[in-house]
N, C-alpha and C positions, 0 to 999 in steps of 0.2 A: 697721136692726133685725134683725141678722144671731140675735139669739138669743131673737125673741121666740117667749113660749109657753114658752122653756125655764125650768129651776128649777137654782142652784148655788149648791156648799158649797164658798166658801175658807177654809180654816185659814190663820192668820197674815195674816188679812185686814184686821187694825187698822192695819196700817202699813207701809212700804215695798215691795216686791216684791207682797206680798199686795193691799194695797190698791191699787196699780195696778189690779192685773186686777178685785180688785170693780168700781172704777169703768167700766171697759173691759166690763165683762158688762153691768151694770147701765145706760150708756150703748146698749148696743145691745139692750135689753128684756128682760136678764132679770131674775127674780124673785131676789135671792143673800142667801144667808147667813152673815157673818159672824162667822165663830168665830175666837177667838183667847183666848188665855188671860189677857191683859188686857183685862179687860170692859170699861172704861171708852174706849179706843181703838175696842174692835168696836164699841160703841155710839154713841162719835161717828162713824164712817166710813157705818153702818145708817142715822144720822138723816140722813144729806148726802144718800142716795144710795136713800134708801125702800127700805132692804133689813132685815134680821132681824138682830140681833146673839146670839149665845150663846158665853157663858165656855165653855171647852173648854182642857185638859190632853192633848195627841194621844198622849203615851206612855199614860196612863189608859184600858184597854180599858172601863170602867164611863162615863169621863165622854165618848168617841167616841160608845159608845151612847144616850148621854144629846144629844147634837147629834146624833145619826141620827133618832133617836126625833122632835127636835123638830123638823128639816125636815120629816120627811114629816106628821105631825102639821099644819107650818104651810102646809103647799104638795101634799100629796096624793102626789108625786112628787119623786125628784130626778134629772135628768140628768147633771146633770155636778157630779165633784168635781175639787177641786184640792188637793193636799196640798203647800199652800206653806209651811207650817211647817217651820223647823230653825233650829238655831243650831251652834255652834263652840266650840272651847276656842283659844285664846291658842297664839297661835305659840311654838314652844319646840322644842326635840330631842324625837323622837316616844317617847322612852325616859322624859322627861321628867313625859309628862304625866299630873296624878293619876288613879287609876282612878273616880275620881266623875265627873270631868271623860268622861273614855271612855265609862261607862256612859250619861250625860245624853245625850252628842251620839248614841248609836246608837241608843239611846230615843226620843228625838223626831226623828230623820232616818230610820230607818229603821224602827223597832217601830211608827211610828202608819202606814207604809203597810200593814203589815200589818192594824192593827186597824182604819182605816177601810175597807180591802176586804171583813175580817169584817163588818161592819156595815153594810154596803153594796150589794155586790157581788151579794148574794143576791137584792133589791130590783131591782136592775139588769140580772140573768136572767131574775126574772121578768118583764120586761117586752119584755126581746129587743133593748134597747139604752141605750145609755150612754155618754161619755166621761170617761175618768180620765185627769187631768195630773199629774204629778209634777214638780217643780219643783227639779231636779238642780242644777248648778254647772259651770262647765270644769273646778274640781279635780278631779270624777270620770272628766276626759277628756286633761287635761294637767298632771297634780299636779306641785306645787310643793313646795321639803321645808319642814317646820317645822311645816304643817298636818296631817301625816299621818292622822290616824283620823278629821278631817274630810271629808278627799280620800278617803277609804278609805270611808265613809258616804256619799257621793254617787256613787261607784263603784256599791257599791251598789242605788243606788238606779234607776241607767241598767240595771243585768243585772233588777232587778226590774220595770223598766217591758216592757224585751223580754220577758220570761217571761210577764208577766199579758197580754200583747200576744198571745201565740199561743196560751194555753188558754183567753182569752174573746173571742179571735173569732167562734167557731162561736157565740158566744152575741149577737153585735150589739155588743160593748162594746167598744170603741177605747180605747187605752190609749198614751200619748204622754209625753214628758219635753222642758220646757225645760232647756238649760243656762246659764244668764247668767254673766258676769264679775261681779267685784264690783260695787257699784253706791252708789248714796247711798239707802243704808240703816240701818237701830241696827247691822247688823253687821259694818259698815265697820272702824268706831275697834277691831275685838276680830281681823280679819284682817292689816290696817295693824302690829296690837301695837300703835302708836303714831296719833294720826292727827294730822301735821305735815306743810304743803308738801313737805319734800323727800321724805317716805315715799308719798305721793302723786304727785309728779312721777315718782316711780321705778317706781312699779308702774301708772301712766299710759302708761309709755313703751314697756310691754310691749305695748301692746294697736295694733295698726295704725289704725285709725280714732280712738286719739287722746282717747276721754272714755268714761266708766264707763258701764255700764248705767245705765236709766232705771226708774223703775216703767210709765209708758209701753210702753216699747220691752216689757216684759216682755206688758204688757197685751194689747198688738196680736197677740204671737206667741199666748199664750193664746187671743184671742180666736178665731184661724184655727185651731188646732187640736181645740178645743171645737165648733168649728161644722160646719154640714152641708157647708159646701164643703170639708174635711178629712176627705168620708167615705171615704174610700179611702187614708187616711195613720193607720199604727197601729206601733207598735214604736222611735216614732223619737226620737231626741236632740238637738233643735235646737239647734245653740248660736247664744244671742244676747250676742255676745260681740267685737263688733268688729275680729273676724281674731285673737284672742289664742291659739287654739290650733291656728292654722297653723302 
């Protein structure tokens, strides 16, 4: 019961990566809220797991405040966020990609870490402590071509975990980044391009240990870095990622 008493908000917690770590919080007693902008996924992973479900848009700075509003309203407090929402555009030449597709992915990968530290962050000073996760990629550690303004937004998103890492120290808040390999996730079949045996055996073969990320494997790393035996771990980029960007 490594996090009881505590209170958290995963975004993109209706399903894969995200909902790992719901479960993984929620197994070790916390209270979490599931946000994810398909209500109907937050709200079955909430029923399973007696947590909170709330639709949420994380590029929408009105609808982040609107799940700011409603944790602390349903919990008094929140200690920890995770901002596990993102998605991707389709592999293709980086010259390629449409500019809706650019705008979407920088929107919800990196404009909602912004607007949930807006919304948050303030709550979290005042109380003099907090943990924020961002939930990054190896692309922003060993990009590959074809993904590029993907790889480029989870880049990103590691130079924004160190920054928020050393101006909200002084304030109690610890600020850390997963980085996972692909995994069996919705966003598998849209990184693959294709998802077919041999496009999987091939981007399998990258990875030294052999098998994709897990929501698990994600869960467990989450769960240590959100908790108090992680108090002294702030700035950093774990990759959970099977030796792939050795």
């Amino acid at each position: 019961m490594r996090l009881e008493g505590k209170t958290a908000i995963v975004t993109g917690g209706g399903s894969g990566f995200g909902e790992g770590i719901v479960r993984r919080f929620a197994s070790e007693g916390a209270q979490v809220m599931v946000a994810d902008i398909n209500s109907e996924a937050a709200a079955r992973v909430a029923d399973e797991v007696g947590g909170l479900a709330q639709k949420v848009d994380v590029s929408d700075g009105a609808s982040v405040d609107e799940m700011a509003d409603a944790a602390l309203s349903a919990f008094g407090h929140v200690d920890i966020l995770v901002n596990n929402a993102g998605i991707t555009h389709l592999p293709m030449p980086l010259e390629d990609v449409p500019e809706a597709d650019f705008d979407r992915v920088f929107a919800v990968n990196a404009k909602s870490v912004y607007l949930t530290a807006r919304a948050l962050v303030p709550h979290m000073k005042a109380r003099g402590k907090g943990a924020i996760l961002n939930v990054a990629s190896t692309a922003g550690i060993s990009p590959r071509p074809n993904l590029n303004w993907y790889n480029a937004s989870k880049g990103w998103m590691i130079t924004a975990t160190k920054t928020m890492a050393v101006e909200l120290a002084p304030h109690g808040i610890r600020v850390n980044a997963v980085a996972p390999v692909a995994g069996e996730t919705p966003l598998l079949k849209s990184f693959l391009g294709e998802d077919t045996p041999e496009r999987r055996a091939a981007f399998l073969a990258t990875i030294p240990l052999g098998r994709f990320s897990t929501p698990e494997d994600l869960g467990n790393a989450a769960l240590y870095l959100c908790s108090d035996e992680a108090s002294m771990v702030t700035g950093v980029a774990l990759e959970v990622d099977g030796g792939r960007c050795i």
